[in-house]
N, CA, C and O atoms as a GROMACS GRO file, in nm:
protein
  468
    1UNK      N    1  -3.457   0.757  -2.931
    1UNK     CA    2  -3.357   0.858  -2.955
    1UNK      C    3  -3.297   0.909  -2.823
    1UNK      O    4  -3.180   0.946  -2.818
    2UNK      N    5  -3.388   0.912  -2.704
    2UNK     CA    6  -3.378   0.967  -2.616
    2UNK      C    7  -3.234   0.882  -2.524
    2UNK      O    8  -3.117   0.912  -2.498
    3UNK      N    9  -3.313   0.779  -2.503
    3UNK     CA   10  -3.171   0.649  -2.481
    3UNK      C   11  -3.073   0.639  -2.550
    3UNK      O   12  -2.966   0.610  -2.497
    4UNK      N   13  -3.079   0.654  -2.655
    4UNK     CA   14  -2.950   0.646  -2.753
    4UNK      C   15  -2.819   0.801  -2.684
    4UNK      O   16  -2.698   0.811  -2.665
    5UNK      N   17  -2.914   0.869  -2.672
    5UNK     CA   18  -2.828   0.998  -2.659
    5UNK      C   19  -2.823   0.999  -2.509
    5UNK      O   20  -2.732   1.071  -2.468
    6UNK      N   21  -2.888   0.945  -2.419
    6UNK     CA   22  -2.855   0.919  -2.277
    6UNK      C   23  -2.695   0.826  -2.243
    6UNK      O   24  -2.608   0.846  -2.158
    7UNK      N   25  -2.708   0.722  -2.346
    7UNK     CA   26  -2.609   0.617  -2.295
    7UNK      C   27  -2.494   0.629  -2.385
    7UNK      O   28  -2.399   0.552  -2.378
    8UNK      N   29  -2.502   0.751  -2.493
    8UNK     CA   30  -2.406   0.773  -2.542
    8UNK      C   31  -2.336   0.906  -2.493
    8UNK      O   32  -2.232   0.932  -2.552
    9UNK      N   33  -2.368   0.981  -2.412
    9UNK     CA   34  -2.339   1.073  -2.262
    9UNK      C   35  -2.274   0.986  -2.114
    9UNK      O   36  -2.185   1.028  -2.040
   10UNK      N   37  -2.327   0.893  -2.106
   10UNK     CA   38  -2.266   0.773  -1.998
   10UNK      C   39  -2.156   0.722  -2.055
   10UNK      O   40  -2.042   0.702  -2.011
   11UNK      N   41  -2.212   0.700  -2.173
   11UNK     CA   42  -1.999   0.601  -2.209
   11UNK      C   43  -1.909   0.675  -2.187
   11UNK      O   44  -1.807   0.639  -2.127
   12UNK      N   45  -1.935   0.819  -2.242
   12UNK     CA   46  -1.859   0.920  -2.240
   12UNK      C   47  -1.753   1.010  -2.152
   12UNK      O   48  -1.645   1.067  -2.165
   13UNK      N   49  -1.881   0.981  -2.030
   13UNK     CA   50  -1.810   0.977  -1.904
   13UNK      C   51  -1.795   0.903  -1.852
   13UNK      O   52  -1.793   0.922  -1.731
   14UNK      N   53  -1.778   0.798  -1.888
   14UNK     CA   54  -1.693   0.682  -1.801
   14UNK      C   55  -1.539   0.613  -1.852
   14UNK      O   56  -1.450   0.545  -1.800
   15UNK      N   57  -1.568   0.676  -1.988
   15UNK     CA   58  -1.405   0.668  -2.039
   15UNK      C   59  -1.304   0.740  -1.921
   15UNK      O   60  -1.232   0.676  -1.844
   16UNK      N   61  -1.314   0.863  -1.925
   16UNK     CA   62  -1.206   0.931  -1.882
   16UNK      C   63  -1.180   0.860  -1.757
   16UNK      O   64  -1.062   0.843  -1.725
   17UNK      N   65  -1.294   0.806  -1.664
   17UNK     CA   66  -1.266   0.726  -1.491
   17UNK      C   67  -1.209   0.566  -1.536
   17UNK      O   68  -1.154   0.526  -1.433
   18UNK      N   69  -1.199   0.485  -1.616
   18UNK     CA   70  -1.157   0.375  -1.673
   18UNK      C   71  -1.039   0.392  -1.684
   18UNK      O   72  -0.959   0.316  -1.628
   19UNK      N   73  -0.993   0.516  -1.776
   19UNK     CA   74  -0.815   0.523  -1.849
   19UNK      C   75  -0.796   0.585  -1.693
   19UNK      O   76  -0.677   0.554  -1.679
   20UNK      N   77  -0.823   0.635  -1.595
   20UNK     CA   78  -0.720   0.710  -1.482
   20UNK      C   79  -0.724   0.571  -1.374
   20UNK      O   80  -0.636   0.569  -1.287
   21UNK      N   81  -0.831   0.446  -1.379
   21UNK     CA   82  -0.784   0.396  -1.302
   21UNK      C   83  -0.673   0.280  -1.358
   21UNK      O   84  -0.641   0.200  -1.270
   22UNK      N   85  -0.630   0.266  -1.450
   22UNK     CA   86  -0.511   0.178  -1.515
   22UNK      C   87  -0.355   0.281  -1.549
   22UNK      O   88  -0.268   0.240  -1.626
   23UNK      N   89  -0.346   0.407  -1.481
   23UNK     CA   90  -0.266   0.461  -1.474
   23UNK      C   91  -0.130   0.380  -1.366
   23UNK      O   92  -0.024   0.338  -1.411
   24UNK      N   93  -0.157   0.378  -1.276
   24UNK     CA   94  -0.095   0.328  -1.179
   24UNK      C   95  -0.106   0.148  -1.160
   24UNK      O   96  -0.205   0.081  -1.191
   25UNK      N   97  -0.015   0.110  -1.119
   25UNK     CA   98  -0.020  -0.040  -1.082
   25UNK      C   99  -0.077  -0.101  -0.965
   25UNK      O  100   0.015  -0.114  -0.884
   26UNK      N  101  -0.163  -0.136  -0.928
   26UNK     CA  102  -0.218  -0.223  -0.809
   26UNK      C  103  -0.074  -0.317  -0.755
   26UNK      O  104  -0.037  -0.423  -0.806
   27UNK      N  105  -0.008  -0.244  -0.638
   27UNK     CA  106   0.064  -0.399  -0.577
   27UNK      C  107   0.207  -0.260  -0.541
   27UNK      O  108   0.227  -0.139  -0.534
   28UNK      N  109   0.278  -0.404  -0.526
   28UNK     CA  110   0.460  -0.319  -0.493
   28UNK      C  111   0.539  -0.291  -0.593
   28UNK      O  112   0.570  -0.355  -0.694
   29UNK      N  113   0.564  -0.201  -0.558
   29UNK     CA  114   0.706  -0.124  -0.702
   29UNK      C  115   0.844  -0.191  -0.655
   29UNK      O  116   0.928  -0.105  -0.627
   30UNK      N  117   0.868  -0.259  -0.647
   30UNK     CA  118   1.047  -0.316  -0.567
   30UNK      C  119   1.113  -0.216  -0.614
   30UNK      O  120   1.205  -0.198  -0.534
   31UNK      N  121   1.119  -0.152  -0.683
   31UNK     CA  122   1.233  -0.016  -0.711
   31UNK      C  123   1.226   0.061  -0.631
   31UNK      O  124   1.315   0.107  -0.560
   32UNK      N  125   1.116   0.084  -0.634
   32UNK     CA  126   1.090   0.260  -0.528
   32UNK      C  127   1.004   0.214  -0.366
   32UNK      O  128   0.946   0.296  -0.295
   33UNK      N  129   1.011   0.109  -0.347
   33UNK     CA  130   1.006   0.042  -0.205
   33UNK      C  131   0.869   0.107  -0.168
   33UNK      O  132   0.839   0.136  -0.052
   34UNK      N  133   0.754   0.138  -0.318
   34UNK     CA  134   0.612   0.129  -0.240
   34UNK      C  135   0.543   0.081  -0.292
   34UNK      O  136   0.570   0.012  -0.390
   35UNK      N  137   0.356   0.108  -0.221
   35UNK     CA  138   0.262  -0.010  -0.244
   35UNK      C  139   0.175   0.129  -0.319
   35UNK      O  140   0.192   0.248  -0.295
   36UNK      N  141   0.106   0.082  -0.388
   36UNK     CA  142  -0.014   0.158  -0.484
   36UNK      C  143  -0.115   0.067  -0.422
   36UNK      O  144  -0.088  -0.052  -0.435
   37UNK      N  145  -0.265   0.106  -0.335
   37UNK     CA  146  -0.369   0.045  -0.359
   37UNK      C  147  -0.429   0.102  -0.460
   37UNK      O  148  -0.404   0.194  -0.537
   38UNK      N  149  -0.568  -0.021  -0.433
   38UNK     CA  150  -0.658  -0.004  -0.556
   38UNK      C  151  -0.734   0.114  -0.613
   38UNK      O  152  -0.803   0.114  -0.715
   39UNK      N  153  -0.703   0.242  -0.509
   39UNK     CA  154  -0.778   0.345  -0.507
   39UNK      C  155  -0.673   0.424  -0.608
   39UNK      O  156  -0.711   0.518  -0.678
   40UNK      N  157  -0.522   0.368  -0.607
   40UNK     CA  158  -0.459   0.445  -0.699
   40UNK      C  159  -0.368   0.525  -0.617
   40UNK      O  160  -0.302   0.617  -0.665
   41UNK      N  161  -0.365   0.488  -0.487
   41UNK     CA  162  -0.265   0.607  -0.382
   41UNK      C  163  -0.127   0.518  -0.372
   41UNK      O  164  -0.103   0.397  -0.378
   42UNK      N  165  -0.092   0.571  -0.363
   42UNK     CA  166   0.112   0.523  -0.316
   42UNK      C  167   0.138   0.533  -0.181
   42UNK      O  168   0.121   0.633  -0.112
   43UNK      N  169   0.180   0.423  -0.146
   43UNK     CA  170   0.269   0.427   0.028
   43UNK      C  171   0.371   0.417   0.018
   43UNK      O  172   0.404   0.345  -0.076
   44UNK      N  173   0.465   0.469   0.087
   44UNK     CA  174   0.622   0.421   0.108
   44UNK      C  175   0.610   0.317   0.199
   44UNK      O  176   0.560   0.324   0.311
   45UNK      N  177   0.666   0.199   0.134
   45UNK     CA  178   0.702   0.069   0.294
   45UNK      C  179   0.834   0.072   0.365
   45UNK      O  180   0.926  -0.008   0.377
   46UNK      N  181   0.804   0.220   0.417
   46UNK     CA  182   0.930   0.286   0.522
   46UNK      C  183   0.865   0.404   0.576
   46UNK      O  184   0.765   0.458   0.528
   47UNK      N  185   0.934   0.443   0.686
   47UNK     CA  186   0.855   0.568   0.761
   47UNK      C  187   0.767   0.560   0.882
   47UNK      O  188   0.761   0.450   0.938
   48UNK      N  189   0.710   0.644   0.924
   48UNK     CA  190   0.682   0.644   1.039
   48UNK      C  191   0.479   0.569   1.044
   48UNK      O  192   0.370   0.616   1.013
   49UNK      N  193   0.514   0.471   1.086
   49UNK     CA  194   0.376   0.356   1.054
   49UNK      C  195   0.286   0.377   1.198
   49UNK      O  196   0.343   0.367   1.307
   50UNK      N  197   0.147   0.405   1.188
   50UNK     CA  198   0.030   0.366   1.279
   50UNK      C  199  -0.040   0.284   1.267
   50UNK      O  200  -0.114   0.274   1.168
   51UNK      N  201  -0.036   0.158   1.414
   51UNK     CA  202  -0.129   0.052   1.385
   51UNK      C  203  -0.287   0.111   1.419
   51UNK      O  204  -0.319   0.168   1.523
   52UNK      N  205  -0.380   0.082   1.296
   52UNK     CA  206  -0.588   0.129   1.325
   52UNK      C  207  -0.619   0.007   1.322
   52UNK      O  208  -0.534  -0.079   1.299
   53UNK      N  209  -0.732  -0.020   1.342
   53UNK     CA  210  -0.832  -0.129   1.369
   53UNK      C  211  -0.928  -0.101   1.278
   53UNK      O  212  -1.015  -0.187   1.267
   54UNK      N  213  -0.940   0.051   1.171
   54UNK     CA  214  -1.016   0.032   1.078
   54UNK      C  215  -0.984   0.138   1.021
   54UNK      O  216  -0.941   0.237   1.079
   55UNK      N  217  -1.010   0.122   0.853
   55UNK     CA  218  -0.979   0.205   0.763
   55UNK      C  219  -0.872   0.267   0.747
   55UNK      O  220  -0.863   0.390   0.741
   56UNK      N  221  -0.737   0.151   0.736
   56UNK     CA  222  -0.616   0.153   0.693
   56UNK      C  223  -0.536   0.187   0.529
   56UNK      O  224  -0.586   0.188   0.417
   57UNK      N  225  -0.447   0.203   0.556
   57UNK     CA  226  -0.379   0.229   0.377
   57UNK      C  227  -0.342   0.116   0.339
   57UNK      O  228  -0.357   0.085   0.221
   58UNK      N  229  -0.285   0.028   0.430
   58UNK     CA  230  -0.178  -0.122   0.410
   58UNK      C  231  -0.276  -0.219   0.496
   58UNK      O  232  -0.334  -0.181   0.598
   59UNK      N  233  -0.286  -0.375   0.430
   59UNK     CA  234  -0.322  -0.392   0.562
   59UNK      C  235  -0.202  -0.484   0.522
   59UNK      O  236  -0.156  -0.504   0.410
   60UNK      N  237  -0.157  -0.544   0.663
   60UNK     CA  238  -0.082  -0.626   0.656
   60UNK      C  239  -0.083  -0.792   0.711
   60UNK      O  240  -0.174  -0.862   0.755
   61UNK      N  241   0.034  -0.815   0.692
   61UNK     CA  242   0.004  -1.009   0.736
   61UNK      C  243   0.175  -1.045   0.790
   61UNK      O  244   0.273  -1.054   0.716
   62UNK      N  245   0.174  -1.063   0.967
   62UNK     CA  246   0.304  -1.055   0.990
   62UNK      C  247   0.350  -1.247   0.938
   62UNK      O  248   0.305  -1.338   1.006
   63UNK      N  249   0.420  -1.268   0.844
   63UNK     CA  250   0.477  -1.402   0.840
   63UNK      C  251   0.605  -1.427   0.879
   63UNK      O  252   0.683  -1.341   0.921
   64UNK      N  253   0.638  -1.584   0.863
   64UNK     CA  254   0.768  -1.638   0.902
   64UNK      C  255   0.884  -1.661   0.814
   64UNK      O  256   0.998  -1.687   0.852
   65UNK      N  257   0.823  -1.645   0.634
   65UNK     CA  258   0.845  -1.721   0.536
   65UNK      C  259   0.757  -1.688   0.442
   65UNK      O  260   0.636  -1.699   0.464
   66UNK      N  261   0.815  -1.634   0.302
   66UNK     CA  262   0.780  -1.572   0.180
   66UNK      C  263   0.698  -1.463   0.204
   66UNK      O  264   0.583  -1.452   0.160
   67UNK      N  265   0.786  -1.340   0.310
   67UNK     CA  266   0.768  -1.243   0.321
   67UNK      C  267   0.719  -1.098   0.158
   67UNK      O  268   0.708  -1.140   0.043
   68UNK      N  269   0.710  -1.032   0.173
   68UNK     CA  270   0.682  -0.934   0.049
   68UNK      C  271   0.780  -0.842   0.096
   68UNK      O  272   0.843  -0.782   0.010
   69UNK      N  273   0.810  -0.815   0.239
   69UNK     CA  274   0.858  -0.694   0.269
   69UNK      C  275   0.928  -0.751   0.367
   69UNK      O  276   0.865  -0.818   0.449
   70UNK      N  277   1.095  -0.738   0.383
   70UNK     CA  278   1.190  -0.758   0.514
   70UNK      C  279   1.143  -0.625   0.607
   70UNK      O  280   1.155  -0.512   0.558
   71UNK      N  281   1.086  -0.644   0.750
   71UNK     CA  282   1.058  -0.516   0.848
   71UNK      C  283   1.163  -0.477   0.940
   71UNK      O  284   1.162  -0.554   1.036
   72UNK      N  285   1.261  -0.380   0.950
   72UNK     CA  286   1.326  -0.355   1.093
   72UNK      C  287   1.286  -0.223   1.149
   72UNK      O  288   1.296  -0.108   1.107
   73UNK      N  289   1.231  -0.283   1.268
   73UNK     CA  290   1.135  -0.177   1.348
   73UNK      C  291   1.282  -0.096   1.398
   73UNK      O  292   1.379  -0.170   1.410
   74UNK      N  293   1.298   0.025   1.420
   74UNK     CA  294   1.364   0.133   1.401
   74UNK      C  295   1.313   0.247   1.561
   74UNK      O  296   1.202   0.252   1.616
   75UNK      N  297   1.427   0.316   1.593
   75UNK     CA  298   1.347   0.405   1.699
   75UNK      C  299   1.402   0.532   1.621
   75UNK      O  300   1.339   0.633   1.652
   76UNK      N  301   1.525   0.559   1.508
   76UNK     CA  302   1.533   0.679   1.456
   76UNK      C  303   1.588   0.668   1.339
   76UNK      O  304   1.662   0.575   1.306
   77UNK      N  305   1.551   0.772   1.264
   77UNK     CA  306   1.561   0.729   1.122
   77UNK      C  307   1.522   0.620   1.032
   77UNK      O  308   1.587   0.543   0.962
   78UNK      N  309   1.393   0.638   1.057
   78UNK     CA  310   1.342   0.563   0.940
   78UNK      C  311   1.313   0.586   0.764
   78UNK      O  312   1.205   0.577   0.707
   79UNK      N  313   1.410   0.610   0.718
   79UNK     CA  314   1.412   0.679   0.605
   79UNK      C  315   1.441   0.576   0.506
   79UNK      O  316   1.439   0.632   0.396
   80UNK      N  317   1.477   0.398   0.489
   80UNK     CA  318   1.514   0.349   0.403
   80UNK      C  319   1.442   0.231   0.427
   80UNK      O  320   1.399   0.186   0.533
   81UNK      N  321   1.433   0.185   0.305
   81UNK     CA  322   1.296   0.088   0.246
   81UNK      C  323   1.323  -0.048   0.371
   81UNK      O  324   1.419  -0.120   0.396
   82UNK      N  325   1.188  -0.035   0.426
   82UNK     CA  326   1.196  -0.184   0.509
   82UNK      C  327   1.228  -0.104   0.651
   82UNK      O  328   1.189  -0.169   0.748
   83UNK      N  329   1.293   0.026   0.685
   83UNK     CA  330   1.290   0.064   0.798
   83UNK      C  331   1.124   0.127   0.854
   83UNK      O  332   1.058   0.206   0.785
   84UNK      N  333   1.073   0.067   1.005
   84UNK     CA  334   0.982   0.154   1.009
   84UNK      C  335   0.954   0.183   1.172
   84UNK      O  336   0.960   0.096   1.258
   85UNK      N  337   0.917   0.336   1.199
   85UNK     CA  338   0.934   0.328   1.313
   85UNK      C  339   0.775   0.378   1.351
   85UNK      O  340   0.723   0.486   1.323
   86UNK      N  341   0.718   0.265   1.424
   86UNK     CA  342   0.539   0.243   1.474
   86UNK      C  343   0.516   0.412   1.577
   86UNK      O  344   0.606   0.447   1.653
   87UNK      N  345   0.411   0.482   1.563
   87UNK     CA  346   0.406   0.597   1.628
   87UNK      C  347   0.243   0.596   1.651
   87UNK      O  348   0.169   0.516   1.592
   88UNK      N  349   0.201   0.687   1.736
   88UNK     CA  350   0.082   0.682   1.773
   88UNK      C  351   0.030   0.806   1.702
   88UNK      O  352  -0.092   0.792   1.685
   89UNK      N  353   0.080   0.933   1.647
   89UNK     CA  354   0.038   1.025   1.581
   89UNK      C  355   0.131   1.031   1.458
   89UNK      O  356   0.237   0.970   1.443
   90UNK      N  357   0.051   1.141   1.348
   90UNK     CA  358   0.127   1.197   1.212
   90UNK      C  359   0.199   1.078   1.166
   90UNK      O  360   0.322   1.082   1.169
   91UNK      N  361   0.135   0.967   1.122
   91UNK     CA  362   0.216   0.895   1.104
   91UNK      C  363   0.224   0.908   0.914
   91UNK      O  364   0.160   0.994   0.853
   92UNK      N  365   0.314   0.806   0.848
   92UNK     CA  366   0.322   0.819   0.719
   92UNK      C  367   0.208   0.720   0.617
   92UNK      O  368   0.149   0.743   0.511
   93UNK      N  369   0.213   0.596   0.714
   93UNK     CA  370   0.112   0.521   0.653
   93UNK      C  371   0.030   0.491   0.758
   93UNK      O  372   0.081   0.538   0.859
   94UNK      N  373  -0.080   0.432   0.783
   94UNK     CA  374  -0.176   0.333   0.889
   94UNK      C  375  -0.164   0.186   0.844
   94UNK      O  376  -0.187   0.187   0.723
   95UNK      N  377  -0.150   0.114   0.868
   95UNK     CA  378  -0.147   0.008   0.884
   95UNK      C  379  -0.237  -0.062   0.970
   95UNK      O  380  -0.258  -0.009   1.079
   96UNK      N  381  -0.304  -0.188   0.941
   96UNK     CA  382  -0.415  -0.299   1.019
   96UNK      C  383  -0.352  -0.426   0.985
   96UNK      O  384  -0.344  -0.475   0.872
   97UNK      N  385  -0.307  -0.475   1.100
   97UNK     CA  386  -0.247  -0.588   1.140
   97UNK      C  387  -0.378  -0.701   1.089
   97UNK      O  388  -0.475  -0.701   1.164
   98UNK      N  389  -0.385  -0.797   0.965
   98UNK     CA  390  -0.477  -0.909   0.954
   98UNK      C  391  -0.448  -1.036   0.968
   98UNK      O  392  -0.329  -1.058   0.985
   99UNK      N  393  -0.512  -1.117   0.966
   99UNK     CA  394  -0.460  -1.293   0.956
   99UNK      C  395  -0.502  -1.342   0.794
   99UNK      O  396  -0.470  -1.450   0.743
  100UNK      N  397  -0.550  -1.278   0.755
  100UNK     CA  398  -0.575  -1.320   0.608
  100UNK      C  399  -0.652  -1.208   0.540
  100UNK      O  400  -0.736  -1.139   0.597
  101UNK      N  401  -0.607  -1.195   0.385
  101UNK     CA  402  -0.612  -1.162   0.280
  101UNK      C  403  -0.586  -1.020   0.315
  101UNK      O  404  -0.662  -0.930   0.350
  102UNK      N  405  -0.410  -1.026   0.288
  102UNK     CA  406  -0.351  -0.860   0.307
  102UNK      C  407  -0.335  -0.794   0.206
  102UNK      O  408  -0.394  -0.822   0.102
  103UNK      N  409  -0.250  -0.691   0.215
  103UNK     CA  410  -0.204  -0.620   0.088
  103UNK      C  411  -0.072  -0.650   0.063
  103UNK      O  412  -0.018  -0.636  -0.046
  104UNK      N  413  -0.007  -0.698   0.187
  104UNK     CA  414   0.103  -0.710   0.179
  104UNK      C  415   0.167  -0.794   0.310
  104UNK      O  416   0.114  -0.793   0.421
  105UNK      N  417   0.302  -0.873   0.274
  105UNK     CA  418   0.275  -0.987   0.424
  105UNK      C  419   0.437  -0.913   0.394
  105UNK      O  420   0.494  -0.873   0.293
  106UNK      N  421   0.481  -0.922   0.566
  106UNK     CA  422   0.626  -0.877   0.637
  106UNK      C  423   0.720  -0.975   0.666
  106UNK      O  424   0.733  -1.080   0.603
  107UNK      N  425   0.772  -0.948   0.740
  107UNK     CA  426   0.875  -1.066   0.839
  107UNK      C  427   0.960  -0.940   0.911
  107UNK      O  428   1.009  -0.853   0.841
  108UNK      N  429   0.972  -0.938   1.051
  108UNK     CA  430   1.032  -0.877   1.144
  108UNK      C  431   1.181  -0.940   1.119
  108UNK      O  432   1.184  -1.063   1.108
  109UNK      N  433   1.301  -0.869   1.108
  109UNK     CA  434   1.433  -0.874   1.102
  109UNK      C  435   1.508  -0.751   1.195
  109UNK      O  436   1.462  -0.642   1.231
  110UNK      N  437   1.611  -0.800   1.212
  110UNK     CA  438   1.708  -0.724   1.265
  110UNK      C  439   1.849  -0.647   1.160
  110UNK      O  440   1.935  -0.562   1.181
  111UNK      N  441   1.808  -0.737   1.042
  111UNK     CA  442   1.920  -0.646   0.997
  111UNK      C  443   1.865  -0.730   0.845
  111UNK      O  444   1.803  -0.836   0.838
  112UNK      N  445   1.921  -0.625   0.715
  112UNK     CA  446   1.899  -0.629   0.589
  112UNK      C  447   1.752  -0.632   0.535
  112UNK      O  448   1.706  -0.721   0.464
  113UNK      N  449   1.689  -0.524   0.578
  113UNK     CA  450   1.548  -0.464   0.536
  113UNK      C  451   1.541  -0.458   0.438
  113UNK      O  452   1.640  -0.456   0.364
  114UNK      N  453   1.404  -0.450   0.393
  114UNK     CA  454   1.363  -0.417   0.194
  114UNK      C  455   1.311  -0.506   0.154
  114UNK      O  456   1.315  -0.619   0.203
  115UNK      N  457   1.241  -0.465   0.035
  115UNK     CA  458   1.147  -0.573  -0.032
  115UNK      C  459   1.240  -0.665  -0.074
  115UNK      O  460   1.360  -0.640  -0.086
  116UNK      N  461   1.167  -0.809  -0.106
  116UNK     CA  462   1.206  -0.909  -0.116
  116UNK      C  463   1.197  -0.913  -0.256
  116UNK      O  464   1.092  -0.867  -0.300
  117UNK      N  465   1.313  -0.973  -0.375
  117UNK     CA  466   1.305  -0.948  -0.518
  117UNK      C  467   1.266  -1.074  -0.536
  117UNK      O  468   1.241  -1.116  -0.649
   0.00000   0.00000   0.00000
């Protein structure tokens, strides 16, 4: 009886953490030019970006070809999707530069930023 009413107290609370993590989408919104990780948080892929070496929001993967995200590094106004300007403090996202298995892969451009449809 005792188990029965233990693990029927556990299901119970584990419903409500199940339905909040399928609220949000894992990956990129191409509409609204951000990334949701798995934790359920939202980045803008624009704004003022810091490269860490650990315990990042994005990590990323700079490519040549079948980019996720067009990048134009920016020195003011970075306010529109694909603009971003790298800072050493207060930044908007952190970012960790990887060679494999990102959240999201770039391509450096000079002109016509934004996710790739």
């Amino acid at each position: 009886m005792k188990k029965a009413l233990i693990f029927a107290l556990f299901a119970l609370m584990t419903l409500p953490m199940m339905a909040q993590n399928n609220d949000k989408k894992v990956g990129i919104d191409k509409e609204n030019c951000t990334f949701t990780n798995k934790d359920g948080k939202t980045f803008n892929l624009y704004g003022k970006w810091q490269v860490v070496e650990s315990f990042p929001d994005i990590k990323v993967q700079v490519v040549e070809s079948f980019e996720d995200v067009a990048v134009e590094v920016v020195e003011s106004f970075p306010d529109k999707c694909g603009k971003v300007k790298f800072v050493e403090s207060f930044p908007d996202v952190k970012v960790q530069f990887v060679n494999s298995f990102p959240d999201i892969k770039i391509k450096y451009v000079k002109s016509f930023p934004g996710v790739k449809k």
